[in-house]
C-alpha positions as CSV (number, residue, x, y, z in Angstrom):
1,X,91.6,13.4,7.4
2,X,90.1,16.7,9.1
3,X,90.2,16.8,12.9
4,X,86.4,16.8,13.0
5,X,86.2,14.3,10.7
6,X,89.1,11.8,12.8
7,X,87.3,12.5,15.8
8,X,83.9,11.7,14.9
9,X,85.6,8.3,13.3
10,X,86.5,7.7,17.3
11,X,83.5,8.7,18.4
12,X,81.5,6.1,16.3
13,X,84.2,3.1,16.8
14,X,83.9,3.7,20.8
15,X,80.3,3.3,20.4
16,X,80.0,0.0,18.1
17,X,82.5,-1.3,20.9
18,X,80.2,-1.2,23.6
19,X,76.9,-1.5,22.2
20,X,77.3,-4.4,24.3
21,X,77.2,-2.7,27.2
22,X,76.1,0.6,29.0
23,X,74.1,2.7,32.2
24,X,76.5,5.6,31.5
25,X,75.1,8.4,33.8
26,X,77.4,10.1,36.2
27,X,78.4,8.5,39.3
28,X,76.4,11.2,41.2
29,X,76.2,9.0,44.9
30,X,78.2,12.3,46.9
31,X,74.3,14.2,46.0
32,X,72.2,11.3,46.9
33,X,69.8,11.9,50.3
34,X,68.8,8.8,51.0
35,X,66.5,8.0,54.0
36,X,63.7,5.2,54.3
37,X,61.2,4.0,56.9
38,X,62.3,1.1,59.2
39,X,60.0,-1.8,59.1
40,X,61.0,-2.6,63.2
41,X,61.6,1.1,64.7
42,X,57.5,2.7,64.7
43,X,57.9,5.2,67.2
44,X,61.2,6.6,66.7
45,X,63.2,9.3,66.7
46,X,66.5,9.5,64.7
47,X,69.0,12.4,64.6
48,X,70.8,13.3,61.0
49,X,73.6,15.2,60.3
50,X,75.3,15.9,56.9
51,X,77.9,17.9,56.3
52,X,78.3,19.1,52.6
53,X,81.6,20.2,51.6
54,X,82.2,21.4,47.5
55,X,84.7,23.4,45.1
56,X,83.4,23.2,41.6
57,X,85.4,25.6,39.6
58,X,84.0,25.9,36.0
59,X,86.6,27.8,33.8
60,X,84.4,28.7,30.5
61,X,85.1,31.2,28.2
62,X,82.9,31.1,25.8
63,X,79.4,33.0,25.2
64,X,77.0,30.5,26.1
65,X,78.2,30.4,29.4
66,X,81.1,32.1,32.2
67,X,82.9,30.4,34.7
68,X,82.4,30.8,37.9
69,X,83.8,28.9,41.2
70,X,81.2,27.8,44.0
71,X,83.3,27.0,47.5
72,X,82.0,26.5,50.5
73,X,80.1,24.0,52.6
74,X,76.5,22.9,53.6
75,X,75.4,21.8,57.1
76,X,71.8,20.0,57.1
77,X,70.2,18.2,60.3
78,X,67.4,17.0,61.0
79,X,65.2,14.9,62.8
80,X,63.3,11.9,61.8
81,X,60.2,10.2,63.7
82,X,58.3,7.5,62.3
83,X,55.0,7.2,63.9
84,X,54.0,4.4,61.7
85,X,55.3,1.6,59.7
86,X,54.5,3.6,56.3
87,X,54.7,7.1,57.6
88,X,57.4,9.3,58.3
89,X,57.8,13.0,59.2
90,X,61.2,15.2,59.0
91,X,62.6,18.4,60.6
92,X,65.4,20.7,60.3
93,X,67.4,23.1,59.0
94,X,70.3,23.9,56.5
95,X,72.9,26.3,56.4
96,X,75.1,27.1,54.0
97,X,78.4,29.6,53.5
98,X,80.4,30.3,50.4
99,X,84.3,30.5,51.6
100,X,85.2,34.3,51.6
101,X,82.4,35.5,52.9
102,X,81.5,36.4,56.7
103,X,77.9,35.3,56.3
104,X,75.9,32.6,55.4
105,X,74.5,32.5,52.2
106,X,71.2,30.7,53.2
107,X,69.8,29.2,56.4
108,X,66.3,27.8,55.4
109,X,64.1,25.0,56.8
110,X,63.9,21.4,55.6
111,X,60.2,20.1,56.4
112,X,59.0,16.9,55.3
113,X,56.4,14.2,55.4
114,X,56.4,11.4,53.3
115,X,54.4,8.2,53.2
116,X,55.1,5.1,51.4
117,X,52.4,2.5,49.8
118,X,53.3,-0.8,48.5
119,X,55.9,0.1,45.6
120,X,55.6,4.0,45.9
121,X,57.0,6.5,48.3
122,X,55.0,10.2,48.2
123,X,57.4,13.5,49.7
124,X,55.1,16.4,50.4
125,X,57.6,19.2,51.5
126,X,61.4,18.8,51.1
127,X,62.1,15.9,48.3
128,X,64.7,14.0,47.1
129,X,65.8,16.4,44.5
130,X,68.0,18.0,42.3
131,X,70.5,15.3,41.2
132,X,68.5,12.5,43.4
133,X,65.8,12.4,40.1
134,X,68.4,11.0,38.3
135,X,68.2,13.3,35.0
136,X,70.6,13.3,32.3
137,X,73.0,17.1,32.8
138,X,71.5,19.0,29.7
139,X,68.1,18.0,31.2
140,X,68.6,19.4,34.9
141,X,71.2,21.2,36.1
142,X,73.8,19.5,37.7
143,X,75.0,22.7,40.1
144,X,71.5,22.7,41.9
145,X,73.0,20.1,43.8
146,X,74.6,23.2,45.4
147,X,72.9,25.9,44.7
148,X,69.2,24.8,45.4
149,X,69.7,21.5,47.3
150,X,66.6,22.0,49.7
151,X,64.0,21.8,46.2
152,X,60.3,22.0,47.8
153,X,57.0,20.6,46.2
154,X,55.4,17.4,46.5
155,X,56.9,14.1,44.6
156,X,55.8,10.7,43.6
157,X,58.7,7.8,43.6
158,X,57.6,4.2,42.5
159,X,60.7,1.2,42.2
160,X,59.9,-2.4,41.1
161,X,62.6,-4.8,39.9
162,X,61.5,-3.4,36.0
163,X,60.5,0.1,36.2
164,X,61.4,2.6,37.7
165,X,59.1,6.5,37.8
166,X,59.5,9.4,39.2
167,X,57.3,12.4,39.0
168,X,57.7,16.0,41.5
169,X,56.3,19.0,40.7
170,X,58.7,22.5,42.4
171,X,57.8,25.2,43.7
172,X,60.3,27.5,42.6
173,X,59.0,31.0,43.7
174,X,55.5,31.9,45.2
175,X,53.6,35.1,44.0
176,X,50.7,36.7,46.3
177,X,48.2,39.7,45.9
178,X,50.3,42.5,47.3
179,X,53.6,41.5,45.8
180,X,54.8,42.1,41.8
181,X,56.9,38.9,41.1
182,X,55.6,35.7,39.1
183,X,55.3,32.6,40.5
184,X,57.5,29.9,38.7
185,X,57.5,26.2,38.9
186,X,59.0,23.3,37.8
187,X,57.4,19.7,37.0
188,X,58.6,16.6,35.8
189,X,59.6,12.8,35.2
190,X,62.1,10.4,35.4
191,X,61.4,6.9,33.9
192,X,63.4,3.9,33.5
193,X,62.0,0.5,32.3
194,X,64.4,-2.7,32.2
195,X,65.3,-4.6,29.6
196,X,67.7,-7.1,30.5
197,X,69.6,-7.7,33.7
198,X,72.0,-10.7,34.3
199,X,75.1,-10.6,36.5
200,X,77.1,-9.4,33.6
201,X,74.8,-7.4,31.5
202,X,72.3,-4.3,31.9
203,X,70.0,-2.9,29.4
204,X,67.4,-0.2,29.9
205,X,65.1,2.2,28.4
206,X,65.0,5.9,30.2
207,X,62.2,8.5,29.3
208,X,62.9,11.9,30.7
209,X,60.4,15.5,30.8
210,X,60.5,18.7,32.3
211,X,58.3,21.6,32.1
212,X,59.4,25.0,33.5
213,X,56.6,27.6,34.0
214,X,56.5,31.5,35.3
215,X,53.0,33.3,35.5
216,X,50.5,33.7,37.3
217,X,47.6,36.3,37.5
218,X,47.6,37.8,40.6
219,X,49.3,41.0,40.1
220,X,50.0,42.8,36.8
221,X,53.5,42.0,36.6
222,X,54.7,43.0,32.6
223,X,57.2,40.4,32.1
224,X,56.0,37.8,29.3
225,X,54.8,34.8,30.3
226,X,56.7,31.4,29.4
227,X,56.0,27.8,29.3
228,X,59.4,25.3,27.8
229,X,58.8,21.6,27.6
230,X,62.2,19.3,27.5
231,X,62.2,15.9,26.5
232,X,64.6,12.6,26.0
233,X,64.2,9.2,24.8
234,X,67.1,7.1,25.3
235,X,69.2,3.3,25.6
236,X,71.0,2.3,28.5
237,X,73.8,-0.4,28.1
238,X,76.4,-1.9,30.4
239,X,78.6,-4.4,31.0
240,X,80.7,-5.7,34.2
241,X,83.4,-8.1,33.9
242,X,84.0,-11.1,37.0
243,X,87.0,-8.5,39.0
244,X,84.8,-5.7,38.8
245,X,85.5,-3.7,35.9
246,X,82.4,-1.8,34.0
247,X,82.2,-0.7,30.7
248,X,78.9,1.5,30.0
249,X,77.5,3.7,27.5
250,X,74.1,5.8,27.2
251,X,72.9,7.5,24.6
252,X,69.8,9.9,24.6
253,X,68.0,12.6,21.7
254,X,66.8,14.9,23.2
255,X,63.7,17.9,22.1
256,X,63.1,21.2,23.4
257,X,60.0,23.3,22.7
258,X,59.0,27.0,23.7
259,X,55.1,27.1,23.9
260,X,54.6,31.1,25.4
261,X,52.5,32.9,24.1
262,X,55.1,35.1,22.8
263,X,59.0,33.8,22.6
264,X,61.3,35.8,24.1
265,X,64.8,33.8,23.5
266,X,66.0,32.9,20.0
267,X,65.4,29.6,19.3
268,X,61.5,28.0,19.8
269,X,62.1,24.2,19.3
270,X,65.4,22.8,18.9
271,X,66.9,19.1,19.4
272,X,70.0,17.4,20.8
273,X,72.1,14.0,21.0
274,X,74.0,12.9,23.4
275,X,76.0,10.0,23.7
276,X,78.3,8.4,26.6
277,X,81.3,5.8,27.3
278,X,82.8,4.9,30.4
279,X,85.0,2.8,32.0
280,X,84.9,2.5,36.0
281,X,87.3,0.1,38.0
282,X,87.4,0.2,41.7
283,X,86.2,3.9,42.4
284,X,88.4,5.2,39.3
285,X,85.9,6.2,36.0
286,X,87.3,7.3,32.4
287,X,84.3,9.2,30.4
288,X,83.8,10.2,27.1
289,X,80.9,12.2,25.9
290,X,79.8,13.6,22.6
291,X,77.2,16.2,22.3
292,X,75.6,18.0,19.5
293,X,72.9,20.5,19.7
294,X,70.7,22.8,17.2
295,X,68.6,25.4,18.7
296,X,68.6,23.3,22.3
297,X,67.6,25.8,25.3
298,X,66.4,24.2,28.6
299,X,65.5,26.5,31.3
300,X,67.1,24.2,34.0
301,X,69.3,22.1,32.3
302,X,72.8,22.5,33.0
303,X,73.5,26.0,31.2
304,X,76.8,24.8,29.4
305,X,74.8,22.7,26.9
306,X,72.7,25.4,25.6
307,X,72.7,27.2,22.2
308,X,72.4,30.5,24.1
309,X,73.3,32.4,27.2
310,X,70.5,32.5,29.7
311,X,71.9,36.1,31.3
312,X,72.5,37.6,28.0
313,X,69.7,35.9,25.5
314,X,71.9,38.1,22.5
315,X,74.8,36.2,22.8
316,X,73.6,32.6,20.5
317,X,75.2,29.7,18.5
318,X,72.5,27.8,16.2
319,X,74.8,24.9,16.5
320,X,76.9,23.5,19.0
321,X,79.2,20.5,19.2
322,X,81.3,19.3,22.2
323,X,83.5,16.4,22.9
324,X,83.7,16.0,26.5
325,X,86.2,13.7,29.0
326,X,86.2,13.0,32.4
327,X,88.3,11.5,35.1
328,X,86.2,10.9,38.5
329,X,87.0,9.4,41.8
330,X,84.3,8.3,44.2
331,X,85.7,6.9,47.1
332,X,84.1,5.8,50.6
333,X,87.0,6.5,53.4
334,X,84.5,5.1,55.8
335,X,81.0,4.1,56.3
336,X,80.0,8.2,57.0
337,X,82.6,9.6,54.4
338,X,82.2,10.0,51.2
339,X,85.2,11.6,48.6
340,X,84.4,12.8,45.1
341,X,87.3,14.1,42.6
342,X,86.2,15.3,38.7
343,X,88.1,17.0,36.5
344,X,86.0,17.6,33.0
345,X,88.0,18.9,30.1
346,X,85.9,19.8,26.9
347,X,86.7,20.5,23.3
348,X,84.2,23.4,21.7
349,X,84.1,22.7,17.9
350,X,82.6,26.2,17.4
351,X,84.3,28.1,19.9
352,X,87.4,26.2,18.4
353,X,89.1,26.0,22.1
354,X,89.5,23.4,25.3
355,X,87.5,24.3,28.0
356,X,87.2,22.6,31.6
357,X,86.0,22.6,35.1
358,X,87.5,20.7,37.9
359,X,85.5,19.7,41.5
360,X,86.0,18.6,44.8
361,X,83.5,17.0,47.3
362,X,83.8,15.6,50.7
363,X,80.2,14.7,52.8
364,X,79.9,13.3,56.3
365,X,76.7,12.3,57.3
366,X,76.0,10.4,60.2
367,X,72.7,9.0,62.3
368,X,71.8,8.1,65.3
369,X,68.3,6.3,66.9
370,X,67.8,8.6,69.9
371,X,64.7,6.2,70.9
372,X,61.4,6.3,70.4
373,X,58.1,8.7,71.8
């Protein structure tokens, strides 16, 4: 039997074993910013500090996409008052240096205000965002957790026990009458209705959109306008044994369309698969995915799943097909710390080689009621 052929076989067996399972995203908790209003503290004033710490070294060789290695860490604090039950306003700043370097690669302001209503909870400012919108990696890029962690725009989060919606709209780059960029934005959803939920079993139905925009008509800039709509429709599954052991699996199809008015990469609508099984005990998680692509491009997906390079638009593959494992860690030392380990090897069918990238994170984040005004 062909290699191909063999590990497709594994592929589909895998599968068939656990479609009695599954919710097979990455454990993503070291990116989450959580924060939420405090029924008993109207009035007060909080103080919070995280410190960000990352190596994610990325060692691709192929065309679609380089490595690179982004090291360094991220200090944001900030300052929480809730004047009312349902209303709260943030404050601060965050600073962030790549090792090697004498300066700091960004200081900018985090500014929020956010108000909650029954089951919703509405960010105008600084949102939850990046990996917090829980998208699948070819949908969103998985290194903004780094690179733009401070997304700005306005956001809509609604949670019941059955469905779960979020909907933000970024602000990715502002354009005004005496300057010759575009402005870009990005919009889109996260959905997630339950199925089934029992203390053993999980089932759910995700929805996923984006669409990435850069225009405007306020200066005669020549570069072409675009507008690129990604979608995916998919099943969650997952099962957890009595000692704790998980078994999970996700599978999504994905579709990308290019809807400029005139196309400027190779491919105008192509469409994906991708499907997922893991295996998490006590912090430790085995994962296997599988991904196959034909003329996929998302503008902010994570760049390694694309069927061309989004630096050098020349350098295409019509098809693509990966088989993907990883080994992860995610580990609380304490109730402020928080370690994550990955390392993420990759066999390219078409490039014919193993690739891999490898990451270390550590956050502290600590808070602290100062009182209240």
């Amino acid at each position: 039997m062909p290699f191909r052929s063999f590990i497709k076989s594994i592929i589909v067996c895998l599968f068939l074993l656990c479609l009695n399972s599954a919710s097979a995203q990455l454990e993503n908790r070291i990116f989450n910013q959580n924060d939420s209003v405090l029924s008993n503290d109207t009035q007060s004033i909080r103080l919070n500090v995280e410190m960000f710490n990352y190596l994610r070294n990325t060692e691709y060789f192929d065309l679609i996409e380089k490595g690179q290695t982004l090291f360094g860490s991220m200090l944001q604090a900030q300052m929480l008052y809730q004047p009312f039950k349902n209303f709260m306003i943030k404050g601060g700043f965050q600073a962030r240096q790549d090792f090697g370097s004498s300066r700091l690669v960004e200081v900018q302001p985090v500014v929020t205000i956010s108000y909650f209503k029954h089951k919703w909870r509405y960010n105008f400012g600084a949102m939850q965002g990046t990996v917090n919108y829980g998208f699948i990696e070819p949908m969103y890029n998985i290194d903004y957790a780094i690179t733009n962690r401070i997304e700005n725009g306005i956001q809509g989060i609604y949670k019941s026990d059955k469905f779960y919606f979020n909907n933000f709209l970024v602000w990715n780059e502002p354009t005004y009458r005496t300057t010759r960029n575009q402005e870009r934005f990005t919009t889109g959803f996260v959905a997630n209705r339950l199925i089934k939920e029992t203390k053993s079993i999980y089932a759910s139905f995700p929805f996923q959109g984006t669409l990435a925009h850069r225009g405007g008509q306020l200066n005669s800039n020549p570069n072409p306008i675009f507008t690129r709509i990604n979608l995916a429709l998919g099943l969650k599954l997952h099962y957890k044994a009595a000692n704790g052991f998980r078994i999970r699996t996700e599978n999504h199809w994905l579709a990308s369309g290019d809807f400029s008015p005139t196309i400027t990469q190779p491919y105008k609508n192509g469409f994906a698969s991708w499907h997922t099984l893991a295996c998490n005990y006590k912090g430790f998680e085995l994962m296997f995915n599988y991904w196959a692509g034909r003329e996929w491009q998302s503008p902010v997906g994570t760049q390694i799943y694309n069927n061309y390079n989004v630096y050098t638009i020349s350098d295409h593959r019509q098809v693509r097909h990966m088989l993907m494992s990883r080994i992860m860690y995610t580990q609380n030392l304490n109730k402020q710390v928080m370690l994550d380990l990955r390392l993420e090897p990759f066999y390219d069918y078409e490039y014919g080689r193993v690739q891999y990238s490898y990451s270390v994170y550590l956050k502290l984040n600590l808070e602290k009621n100062l009182g209240k005004m």
